[in-house]
C-alpha positions in Angstrom: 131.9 56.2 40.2 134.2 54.0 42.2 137.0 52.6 40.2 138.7 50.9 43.0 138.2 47.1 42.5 140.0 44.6 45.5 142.4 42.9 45.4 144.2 40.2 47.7 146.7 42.9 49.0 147.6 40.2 52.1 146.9 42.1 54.8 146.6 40.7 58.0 144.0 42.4 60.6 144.5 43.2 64.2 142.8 44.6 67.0 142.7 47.6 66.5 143.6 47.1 63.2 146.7 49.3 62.4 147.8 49.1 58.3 150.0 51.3 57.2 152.4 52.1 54.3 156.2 53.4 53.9 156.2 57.1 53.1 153.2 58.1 50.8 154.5 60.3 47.3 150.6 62.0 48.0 150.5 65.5 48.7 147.6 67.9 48.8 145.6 70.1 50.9 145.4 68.0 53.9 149.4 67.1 53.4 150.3 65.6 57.1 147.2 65.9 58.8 145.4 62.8 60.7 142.1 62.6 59.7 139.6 60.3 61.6 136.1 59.3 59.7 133.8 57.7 61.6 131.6 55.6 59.4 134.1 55.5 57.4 133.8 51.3 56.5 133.5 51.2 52.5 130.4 48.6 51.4 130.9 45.6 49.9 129.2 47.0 47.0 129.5 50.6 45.5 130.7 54.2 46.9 129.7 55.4 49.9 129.6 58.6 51.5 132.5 57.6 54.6 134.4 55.3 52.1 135.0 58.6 49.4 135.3 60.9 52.1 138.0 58.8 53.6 139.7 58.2 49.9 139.7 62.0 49.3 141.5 62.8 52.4 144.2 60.1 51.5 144.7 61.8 47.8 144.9 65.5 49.6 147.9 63.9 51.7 146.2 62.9 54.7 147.0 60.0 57.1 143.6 58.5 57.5 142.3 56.9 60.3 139.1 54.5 59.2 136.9 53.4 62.4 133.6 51.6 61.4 130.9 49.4 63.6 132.5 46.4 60.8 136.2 46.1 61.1 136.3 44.3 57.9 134.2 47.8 55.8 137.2 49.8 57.9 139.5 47.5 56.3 138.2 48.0 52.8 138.7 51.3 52.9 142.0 51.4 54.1 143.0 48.6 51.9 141.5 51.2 49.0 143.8 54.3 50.1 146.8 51.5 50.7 146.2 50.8 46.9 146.5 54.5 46.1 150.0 55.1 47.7 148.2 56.5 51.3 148.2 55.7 54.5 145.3 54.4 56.4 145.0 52.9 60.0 141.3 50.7 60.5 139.6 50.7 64.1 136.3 49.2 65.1 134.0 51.4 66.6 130.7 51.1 68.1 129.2 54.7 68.2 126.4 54.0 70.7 129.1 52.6 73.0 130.9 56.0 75.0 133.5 53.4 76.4 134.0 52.1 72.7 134.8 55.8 71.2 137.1 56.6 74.0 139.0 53.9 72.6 138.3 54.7 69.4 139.9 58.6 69.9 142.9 57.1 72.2 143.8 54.5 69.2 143.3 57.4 66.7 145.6 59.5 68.6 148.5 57.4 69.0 148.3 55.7 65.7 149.4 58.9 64.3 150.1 61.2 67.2 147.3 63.5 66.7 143.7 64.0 65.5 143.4 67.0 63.2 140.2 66.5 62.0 136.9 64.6 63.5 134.9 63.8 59.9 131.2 62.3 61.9 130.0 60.0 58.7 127.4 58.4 61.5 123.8 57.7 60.8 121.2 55.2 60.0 117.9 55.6 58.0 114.6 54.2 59.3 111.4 55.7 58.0 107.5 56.5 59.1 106.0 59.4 60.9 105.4 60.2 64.2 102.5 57.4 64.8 104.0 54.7 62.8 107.7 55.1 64.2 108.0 52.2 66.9 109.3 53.7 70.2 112.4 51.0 69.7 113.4 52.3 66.2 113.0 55.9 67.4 115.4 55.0 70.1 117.8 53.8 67.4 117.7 56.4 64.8 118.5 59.0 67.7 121.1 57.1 69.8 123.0 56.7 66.6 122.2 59.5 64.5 122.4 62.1 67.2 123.7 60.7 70.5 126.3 59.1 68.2 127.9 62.0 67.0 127.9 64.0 70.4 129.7 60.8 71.8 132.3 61.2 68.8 133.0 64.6 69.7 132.9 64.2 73.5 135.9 61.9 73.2 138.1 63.9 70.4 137.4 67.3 71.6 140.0 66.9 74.4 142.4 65.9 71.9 142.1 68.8 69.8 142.1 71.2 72.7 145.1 70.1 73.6 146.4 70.3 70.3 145.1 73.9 70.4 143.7 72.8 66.8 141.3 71.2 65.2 138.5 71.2 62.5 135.4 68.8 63.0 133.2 67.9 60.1 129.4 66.7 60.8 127.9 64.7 58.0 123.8 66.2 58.2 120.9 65.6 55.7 118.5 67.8 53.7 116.0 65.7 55.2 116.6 68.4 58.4 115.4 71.4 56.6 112.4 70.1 54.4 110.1 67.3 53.7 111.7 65.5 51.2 108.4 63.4 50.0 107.5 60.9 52.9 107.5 60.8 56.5 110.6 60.8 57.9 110.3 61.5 62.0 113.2 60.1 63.8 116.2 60.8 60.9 114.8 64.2 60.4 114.5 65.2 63.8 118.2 63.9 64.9 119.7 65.0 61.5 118.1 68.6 62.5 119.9 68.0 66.4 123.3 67.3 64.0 123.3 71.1 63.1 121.9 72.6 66.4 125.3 70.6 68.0 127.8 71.5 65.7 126.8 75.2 66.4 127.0 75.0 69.4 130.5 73.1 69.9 131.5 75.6 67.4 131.1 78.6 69.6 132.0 76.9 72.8 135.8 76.0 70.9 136.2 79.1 68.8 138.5 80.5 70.6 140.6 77.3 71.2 141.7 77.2 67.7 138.7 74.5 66.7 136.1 74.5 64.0 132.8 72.6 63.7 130.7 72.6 60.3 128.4 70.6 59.1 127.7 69.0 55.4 124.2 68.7 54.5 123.4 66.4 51.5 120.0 66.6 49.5 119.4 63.3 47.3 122.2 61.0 47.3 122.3 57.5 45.2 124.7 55.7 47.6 124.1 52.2 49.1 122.3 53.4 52.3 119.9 55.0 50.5 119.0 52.2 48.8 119.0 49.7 51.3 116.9 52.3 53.1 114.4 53.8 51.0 114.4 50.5 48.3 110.6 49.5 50.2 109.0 53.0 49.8 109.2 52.3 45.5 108.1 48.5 46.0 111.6 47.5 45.9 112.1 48.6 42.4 115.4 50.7 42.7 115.5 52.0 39.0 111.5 53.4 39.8 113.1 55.1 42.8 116.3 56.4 40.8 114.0 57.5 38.4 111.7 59.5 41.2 114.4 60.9 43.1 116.2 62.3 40.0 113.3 63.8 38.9 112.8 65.4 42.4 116.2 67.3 42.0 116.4 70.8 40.1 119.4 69.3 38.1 117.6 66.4 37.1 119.9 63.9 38.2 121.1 62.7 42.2 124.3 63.4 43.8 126.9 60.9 44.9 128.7 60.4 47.9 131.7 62.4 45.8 129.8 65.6 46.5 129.6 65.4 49.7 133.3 64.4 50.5 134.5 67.7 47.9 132.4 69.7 50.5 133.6 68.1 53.8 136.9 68.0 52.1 136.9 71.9 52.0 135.6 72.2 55.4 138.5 70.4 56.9 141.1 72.0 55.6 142.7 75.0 56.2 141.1 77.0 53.3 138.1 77.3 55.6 140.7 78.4 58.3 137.9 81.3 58.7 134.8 79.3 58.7 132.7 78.1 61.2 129.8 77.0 62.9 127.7 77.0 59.5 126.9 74.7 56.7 127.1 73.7 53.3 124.2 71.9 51.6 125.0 70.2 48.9 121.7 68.9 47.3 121.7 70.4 43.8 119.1 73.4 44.5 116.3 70.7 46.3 116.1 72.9 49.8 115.9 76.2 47.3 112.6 75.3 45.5 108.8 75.5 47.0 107.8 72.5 45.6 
């Protein structure tokens, strides 16, 4: 699905990495808007969900702000939207780190003089149930999963409030609604926290002109997922391709397109009137008993 191949575009990194291009002929539905995705760092290999989610915003018109853990996945991203006529500015960002994301939303703010919309791509997948999860990787999967995101919008919420604007976008998971086929403790239960949160936030900022929704994706073949999940088929990614297509009404897996269409219409101002919901986007998986 991703037809962006790189090229030697001779850009040289800073900290924080700023790139940006002359006057973009894109215009869309986010036209002048600063958009910052967290997680938004593209993989060396493949599409995933942060790195389409940031391209899609750049094609709408957006001035994208890219902040990722890797400065050099930020980078690709933003050398990506660069390619495409956009403009993209590249942060590194450690989302277990409050002091890191305060710097993260200051950078973000002046890179573009304003944050209109908070896009939370954050999360990690660790699997096992409730006995075989290690206290350690418990501790992981929440602190970045769940205390991640809160930290994210701890540090951008003032921004938008004094904006008197703003929409926020929460990436969640399927995995929070249903059992999905194997035991899954720690990502379910802070992907489940991910929607409880953006509720809340939601209601708190109503009235301050800021929306919070949340984007909840079923069965996804992105890289994550098969970095992740690769072990529970025996490391045999076409068996597990295979299984989870099968496992979806429509036969077939989403891609990290899907969600970004969603979160793309949850950002702008078409959902001007929406809030404090979801939209799952799994291909019917949380609708059928079995």
């Amino acid at each position: 699905m991703d037809d962006y191949q790189e090229k030697d575009l001779s850009i040289h990194i800073m900290d924080p990495m700023v790139i940006l291009q002359e006057e973009s002929s894109v215009a869309g539905r986010m036209s002048g808007k600063a958009v910052l995705v967290v997680g938004g760092g593209g993989p060396a290999e493949g599409l995933n969900n942060g790195k389409a989610a940031a391209l899609l915003y750049a094609r709408e018109g957006a001035n994208v702000i890219v902040a990722d853990l890797s400065l050099d996945a930020a980078g690709r991203s933003c050398e990506a939207i660069i390619q495409e006529g956009g403009k993209a500015t590249a942060l590194g960002a450690d989302v277990t780190s409050s002091e890191s994301l305060a710097k993260m939303a200051a950078d973000a703010r002046a890179a573009f003089g304003r944050i209109d919309v908070l896009h939370n791509n954050v999360g990690i997948a660790e699997t096992g149930g409730p006995v075989e999860t290690s206290e350690e990787s418990w501790n992981r999967v929440i602190t970045v999963n769940q205390t991640g995101i809160f930290l994210c919008c701890k540090h951008v919420l003032p921004v938008m409030t004094e904006q008197g604007k703003g929409a926020i976008v929460n990436i969640g998971s399927a995995a929070s609604m249903r059992w999905i086929g194997f035991p899954y403790a720690a990502y379910t239960a802070s992907k489940a926290a991910v929607l409880a949160l953006t509720r809340n936030i939601a209601m708190q900022y109503a009235a301050q002109g800021i929306r919070a929704n949340c984007v909840v994706p079923g069965l996804m073949d992105t890289p994550m997922v098969r970095d992740a999940l690769a072990e529970r088929y025996g490391g045999d990614i076409e068996t597990m391709i295979e299984k989870r297509n099968s496992q979806s009404p429509t036969g077939k897996m989403g891609d990290a397109w899907d969600t970004a269409y969603a979160a793309l219409f949850l950002a702008s101002d078409e959902a001007r009137y929406v809030t404090g919901t979801q939209i799952v986007v799994d291909g019917g998986l949380t609708a059928r008993c079995v």
